[in-house]
N, C-alpha and C positions, 0 to 999 in steps of 0.2 A: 827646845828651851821653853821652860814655860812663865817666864819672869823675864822681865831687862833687866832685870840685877845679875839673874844666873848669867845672862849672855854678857855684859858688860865685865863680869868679874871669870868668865872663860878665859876672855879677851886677852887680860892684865899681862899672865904670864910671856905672853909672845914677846920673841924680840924685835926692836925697828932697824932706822939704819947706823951702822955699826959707824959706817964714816958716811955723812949725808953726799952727796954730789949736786955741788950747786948750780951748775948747769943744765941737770936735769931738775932744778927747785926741790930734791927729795925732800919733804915735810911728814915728819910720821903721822898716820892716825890715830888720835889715842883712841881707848878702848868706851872711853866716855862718847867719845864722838861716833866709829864705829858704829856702837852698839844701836845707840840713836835712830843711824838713821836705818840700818837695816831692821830694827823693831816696829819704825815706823811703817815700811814697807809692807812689813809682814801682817801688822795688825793694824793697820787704816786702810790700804787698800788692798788687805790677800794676795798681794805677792812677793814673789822670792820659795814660799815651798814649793815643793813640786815642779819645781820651774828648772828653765835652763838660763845661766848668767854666766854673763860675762862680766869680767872688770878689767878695764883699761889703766894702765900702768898701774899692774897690782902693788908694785913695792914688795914690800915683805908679807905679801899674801891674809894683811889684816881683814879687810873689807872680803876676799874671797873666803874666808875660814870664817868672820860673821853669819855670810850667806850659808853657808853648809849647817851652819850650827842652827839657825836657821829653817831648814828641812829644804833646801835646795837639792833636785834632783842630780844636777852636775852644773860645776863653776868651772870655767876656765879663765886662769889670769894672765894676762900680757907685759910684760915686763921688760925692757930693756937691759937694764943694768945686771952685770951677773952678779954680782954682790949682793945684791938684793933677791936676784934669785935664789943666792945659795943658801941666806937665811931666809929666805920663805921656805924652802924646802925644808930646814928643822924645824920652823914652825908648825907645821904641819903633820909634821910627825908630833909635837910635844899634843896640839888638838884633837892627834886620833880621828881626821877625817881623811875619807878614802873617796870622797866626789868632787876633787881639787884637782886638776890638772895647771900645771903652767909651761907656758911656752915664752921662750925670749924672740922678742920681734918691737919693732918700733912704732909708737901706735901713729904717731904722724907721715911715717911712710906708708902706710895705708889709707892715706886721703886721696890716693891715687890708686885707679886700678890695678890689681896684682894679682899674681895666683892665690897669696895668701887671704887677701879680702874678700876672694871670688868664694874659697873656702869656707873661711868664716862665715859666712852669708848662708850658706847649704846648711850650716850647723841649726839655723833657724832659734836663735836665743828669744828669750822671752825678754828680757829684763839684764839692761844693762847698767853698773854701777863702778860709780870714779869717783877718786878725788884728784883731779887735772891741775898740774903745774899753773899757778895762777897766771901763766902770764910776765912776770918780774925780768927775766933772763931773754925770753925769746918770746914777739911781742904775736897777742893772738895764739898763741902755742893751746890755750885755754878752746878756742874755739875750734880747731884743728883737732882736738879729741874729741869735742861733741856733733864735729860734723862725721866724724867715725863712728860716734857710738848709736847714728842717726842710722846708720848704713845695717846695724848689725840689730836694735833694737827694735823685735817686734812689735811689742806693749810700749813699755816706758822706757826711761833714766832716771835714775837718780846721781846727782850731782851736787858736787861745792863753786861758787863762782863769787869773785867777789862782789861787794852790795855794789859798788862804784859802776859796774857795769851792767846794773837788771835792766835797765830799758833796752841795751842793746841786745844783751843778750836773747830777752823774750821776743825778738825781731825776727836774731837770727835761728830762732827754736823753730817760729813760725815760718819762715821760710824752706824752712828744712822738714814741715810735715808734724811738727809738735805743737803741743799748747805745752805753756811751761803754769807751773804756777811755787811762789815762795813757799814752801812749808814750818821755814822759823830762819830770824835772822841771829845771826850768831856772830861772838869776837872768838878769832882762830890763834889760841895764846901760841905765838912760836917762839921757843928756845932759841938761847943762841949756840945756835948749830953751823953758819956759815963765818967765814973768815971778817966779811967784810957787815955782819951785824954789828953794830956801834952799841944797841942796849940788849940788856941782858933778856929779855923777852921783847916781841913784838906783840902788838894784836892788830889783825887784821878784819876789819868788818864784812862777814862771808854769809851769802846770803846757800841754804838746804834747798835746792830745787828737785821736784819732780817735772818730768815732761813726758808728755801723754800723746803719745801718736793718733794724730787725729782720723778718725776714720771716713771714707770716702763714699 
């Protein structure tokens, strides 16, 4: 892609989720947002091409089909939900990228040693990229993915977190072997997608982070 507009307007046609499941917070990423931040990635700090990524609860394989488009060498996305897997899967075909892999696995069960973590590990990713359940449903759930994607991420992360939590958050970056830093604060307009949303949009104050594995 040689424009954020070309990548941003790839983006549009993809589908999100069909019926959200609010227990896992599904929030779709728009193609606005998306696009953003893996542009950002690509062309402030030179990465994401060439690279190997991962993304932690892909959803519907938004943020991993950015990365490809992108010039990412191979993306692999994690995903729980098959629902969601199963439309990532025409997504993926409607983007015509062939360096997408996804696997259903829970990314919170891998905060604990596994076969499957020990694996992912050997894969040796460059650059890992999410947008993590805020939090809302099941408390910390938020940081439960970044201590995963601490495990798996060579270079960096790129991540959404709400602003509510930067101080703690950049604690728990740094404990974990990262410097975080904000890249733009942003309001995250959500639809009303779940049963028990009372207004017709929310927005949520979300702060764009990168964290940069600190070297030794």
């Amino acid at each position: 892609m040689r424009r954020l507009k070309d990548l941003e307007g790839a983006l549009q046609p993809l589908q999100r989720f069909s019926q959200a499941n609010p227990e896992l917070e599904q929030y779709a990423t728009s193609s606005h947002l998306a696009s953003r931040m893996l542009w950002t990635a690509l062309q402030s700090y030179q990465e994401i091409a060439d690279q190997k990524v991962c993304d932690l609860g892909s959803g519907t394989s938004v943020l991993s089909i950015a990365a490809a488009l992108c010039g990412a060498d191979y993306v692999l996305g994690i995903e729980l939900d098959e629902a969601a897997l199963a439309t990532a899967k025409e997504n993926l075909v409607e983007a015509e990228v062939d360096q997408v892999d996804i696997i259903r696995a829970d990314v919170a069960a891998l905060n604990v040693d596994s076969p499957l973590l020990e694996s992912l590990k050997r894969a040796n990713f460059d650059t890992v990229i999410m947008n993590p359940p805020f939090g809302t449903k099941k408390a910390h759930i938020d940081i439960e993915f970044l201590e995963v994607a601490s495990k798996l991420a060579g270079t960096s992360i790129y991540s959404l977190h709400k602003s509510s939590t930067r101080d703690y958050i950049e604690k728990k970056a740094n404990s974990l072997g990262f410097r975080g830093q904000v890249l733009a604060e942003m309001r995250y307009d959500l639809p009303k997608t779940m049963s028990f949303h009372k207004k017709a949009t929310l927005d949520i104050q979300v702060d764009f982070w990168r964290f940069e594995r600190i070297k030794k």
